[in-house]
Structures are given as structure tokens and as C-alpha cells.
Phi, psi and omega in degrees: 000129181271161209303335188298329208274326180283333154309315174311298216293319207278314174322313207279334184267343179273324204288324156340298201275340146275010170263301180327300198287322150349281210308304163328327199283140157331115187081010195244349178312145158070034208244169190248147135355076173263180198330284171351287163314299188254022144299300216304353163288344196280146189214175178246130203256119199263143185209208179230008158278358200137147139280131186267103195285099172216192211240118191212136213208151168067177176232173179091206187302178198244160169224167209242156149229134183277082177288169161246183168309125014245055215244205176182228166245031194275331165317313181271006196300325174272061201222321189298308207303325186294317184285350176322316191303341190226016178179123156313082202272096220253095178230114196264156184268142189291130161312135197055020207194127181065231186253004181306145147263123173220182222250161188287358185265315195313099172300089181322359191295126132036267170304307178305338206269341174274347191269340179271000162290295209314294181303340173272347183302322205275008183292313181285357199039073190210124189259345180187159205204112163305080172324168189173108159210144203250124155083215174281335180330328185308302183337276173342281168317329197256324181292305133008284195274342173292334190238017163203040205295327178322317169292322171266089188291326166219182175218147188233107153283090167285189189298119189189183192282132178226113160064247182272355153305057183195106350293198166281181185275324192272023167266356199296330197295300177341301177287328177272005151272323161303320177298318163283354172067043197229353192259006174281341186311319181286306173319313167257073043010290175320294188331298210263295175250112153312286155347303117022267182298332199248036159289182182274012180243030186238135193302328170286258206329308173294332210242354170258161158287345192202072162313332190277352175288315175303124160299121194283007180256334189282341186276345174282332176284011174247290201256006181298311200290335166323331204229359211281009178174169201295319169312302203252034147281320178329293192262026147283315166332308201267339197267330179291269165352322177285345189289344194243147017260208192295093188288323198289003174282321181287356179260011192276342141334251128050283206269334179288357176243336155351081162269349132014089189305125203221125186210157212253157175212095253217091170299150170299315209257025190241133215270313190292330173215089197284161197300013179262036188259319173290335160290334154287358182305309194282336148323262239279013186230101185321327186261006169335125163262000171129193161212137147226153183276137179236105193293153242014354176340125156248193179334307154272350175349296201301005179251316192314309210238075187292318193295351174284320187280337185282322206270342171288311174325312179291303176308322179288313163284319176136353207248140183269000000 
């Protein structure tokens, strides 16, 4: 075996095995990942964008998850724990975002962020993959499976950017506080009043169903590192600023040949991207698998509701 694929194996087995004894520990059954547990997993992938922070649990085929802004993969951990069992369950941190490092030159763009999955997939000896994306991670994700559909046997779209919703409309102040290089003031804030964030003007308080549920240590693994020096104030800045303009208009050709089993799973309640963006998914996509609604769903649901995403998942693979 050669050493990189044996390092993989062993990395993949250790991360097992510390999801396992997580699950295991006394007074902790039937309990999710919290911050702590899945620092201690986290491992780094050197590619020639950065190192690549992410997270990785189970064997067999892999599946890849995508977060969004301004978030990282700590989003999916119970979505990893339920699916470990049925997939090498892969959630990497976004270039400007969690914990990847990269360089103050590096491009944060749509587009880069699908070109650095290729290089870290192919870091991982990982030839193909069951996408799972939230936000803009959707953005990412469609660019991805369209300039590689070889690469993706399905793809479970949660609430994100589609065609011309991309970015929203109620993002222009944001992005043009990013543009000015003005938008980290908001990250620490979240930081500085807990009270704050989980109000409706606070990004937990707008984007969960149940803000009072958010953990103050999960709002620091999302947002201390956002803030955590003049560099990676930059590129939250640069990363946000970069969604526009729109990459996903110039891909619908493209994405209208997408046969790629595919299926959208839509909270209601979400302003920025309301379902009737998944109902145009399900038009435009040959291998649509349909929608379903997760009623009051806001933005973030899928870290609320894993079990929603593991039993659409299972269902899309094909697996009990």
C-alpha cells in the first residue's frame, strides 16, 4: 500500500474510533458532536491552495459536505455521526472560512473553492463523491458537479444559492460592507453579545429555528477564527465580496444537462432562499429527485435536523 493511501486508512480509522468512543461515553448516548469532540478529529489536508482543515468519519464511498457562510463543517457533525455507518463522511472547511489556512494572495472566488475540492479530493485519494450542500456551499457544489459530473454520483441540495437568487438580494448590504472591507465588525459582535447573535438581526437568531439551542462554544467555533487575526479578517471579507458576481447564471446550460440524481430538501421559512428556488432546481435538472419541504425550516435547519439529512441521504443513496 502506498504510504499516502495508508496514512488515509489509518487517519480514517482513528477518526472512527473517536466518533465511536464520543458516541459511547457515559451520559453522552444519543447525543450530536459537540465543538470539542470534533476539534479533536480535525485533521489537515497541504494541497496547493492551503491547508485544508476538515473532518472525516466512516469507510466506503465517500461523501463530500459543503458548508456555508460564515460557518464551517462543524455544521454537519450530526449529519457525519448518523451517516458514518454508510459512508466516508468528508466535511472540509471552506479557503476563508473555519479553520483551512491559506495565503493572503489566495482566491476565495466560487470558482477556486470548487477547484481546490478537486485538489484536496485528489489529496485524499478520493475519485468520487455523494455531494451534501447547505448556503453558498450549494453555489460551490453545482459548479463542482457540472465541470465534473465523473466525479459525483448524487447530489442532496439544502437551502442555497440557485441560478439567479445568487447571491440574495437582502445580501447586497453585506457584500458591499465586504467590498469595503468593513464586514468583519459584524462577526465580532456575534463574538462580543451572545444576546445580539441569537436575535432576528443576529446571524444564529435569523438562520436557526430554535436560536436559544445554539451553544455559546459552537458560536465561538464558527466565529473566533473569522476574526482571529488582520489575515483571516480579510478573507472573510474577501470571501463574502467574492460571491458576487453571480458564477451560477453562466453554468444553466450546463447544469439543464445535469443528469446527476439529485435531490433538493427545503426549509420553509427561510427569506433568503425561498422554495421556489428548489422548485426551479427541480424543473431544470434531469436527474431531480424531487423536493422536499421541511416546514419552518430556516437556513441552517440541516445542523438542527441531521436526521432529516441522513434519512434523505440514505434514501438518495439507495442504502437502509
Amino acid at each position: 500500500m502506498k504510504r499516502r493511501s495508508f496514512l488515509q486508512a489509518c487517519a480514517a480509522i482513528a477518526g472512527t474510533a473517536a466518533l465511536g468512543a464520543y458516541r459511547m461515553a457515559p451520559g453522552r448516548e444519543g447525543t450530536t458532536l459537540d465543538a470539542a469532540a470534533f476539534t479533536a478529529l480535525r485533521r489537515f489536508a497541504d494541497t496547493r491552495f492551503g491547508r485544508i482543515a476538515h473532518v472525516e468519519v466512516g469507510s466506503g464511498p465517500a461523501a463530500l459536505f459543503l458548508h456555508g457562510l460564515p460557518l464551517n463543517g462543524l455544521h454537519w457533525r450530526g449529519s457525519l455521526e448518523r451517516l458514518a455507518p454508510h459512508r466516508r463522511c468528508i466535511a472540509p472547511d471552506f479557503m476563508g472560512l473555519g479553520y483551512t489556512e491559506v495565503s493572503g494572495k489566495q482566491d476565495l472566488s466560487p470558482q477556486a473553492q470548487a477547484d481546490m475540492l478537486v485538489a484536496f479530493l485528489d489529496h485524499l485519494d478520493v475519485s468520487s463523491v455523494d455531494l451534501v450542500a447547505n448556503d453558498s456551499g450549494g453555489t460551490i457544489a453545482q459548479l463542482f458537479a457540472v465541470q465534473h459530473p465523473e466525479r459525483v454520483r448524487t447530489m442532496l441540495l439544502t437551502n442555497c444559492d440557485v441560478h439567479e437568487n445568487c447571491p440574495p438580494e437582502q445580501m447586497r448590504n453585506s457584500i458591499n460592507a465586504a467590498k469595503a472591507g468593513n464586514y468583519d465588525p459584524k462577526m465580532q459582535r456575534h463574538l462580543d453579545d451572545r444576546v445580539y447573535a441569537r436575535s432576528d438581526k443576529g446571524i444564529i437568531g435569523s438562520a436557526y429555528m430554535t436560536p436559544a439551542n445554539v451553544t455559546d462554544e459552537t458560536i465561538e467555533y464558527y466565529f473566533k477564527p473569522l476574526v482571529s487575526s488582520p489575515l483571516r479578517k480579510s478573507q472573510l471579507n474577501r470571501y463574502l465580496a467574492d460571491l458576487d458576481p453571480n458564477p451560477l447564471l453562466a453554468i444553466e446550460p450546463d447544469l439543464r444537462r445535469l443528469d446527476t440524481p439529485t435531490r433538493m430538501v427545503w426549509g420553509t421559512a427561510d427569506p433568503l432562499f425561498p422554495v421556489r428556488w428548489a422548485n426551479w432546481l427541480d424543473q431544470a435538472l434531469p436527474g431531480s429527485r424531487g423536493v422536499r419541504r421541511v416546514e419552518g425550516g430556516r437556513l441552517f435547519w440541516p445542523e438542527e435536523m441531521p436526521e432529516v439529512v441522513a434519512g434523505e441521504a440514505r434514501a438518495l443513496w439507495g442504502v437502509s
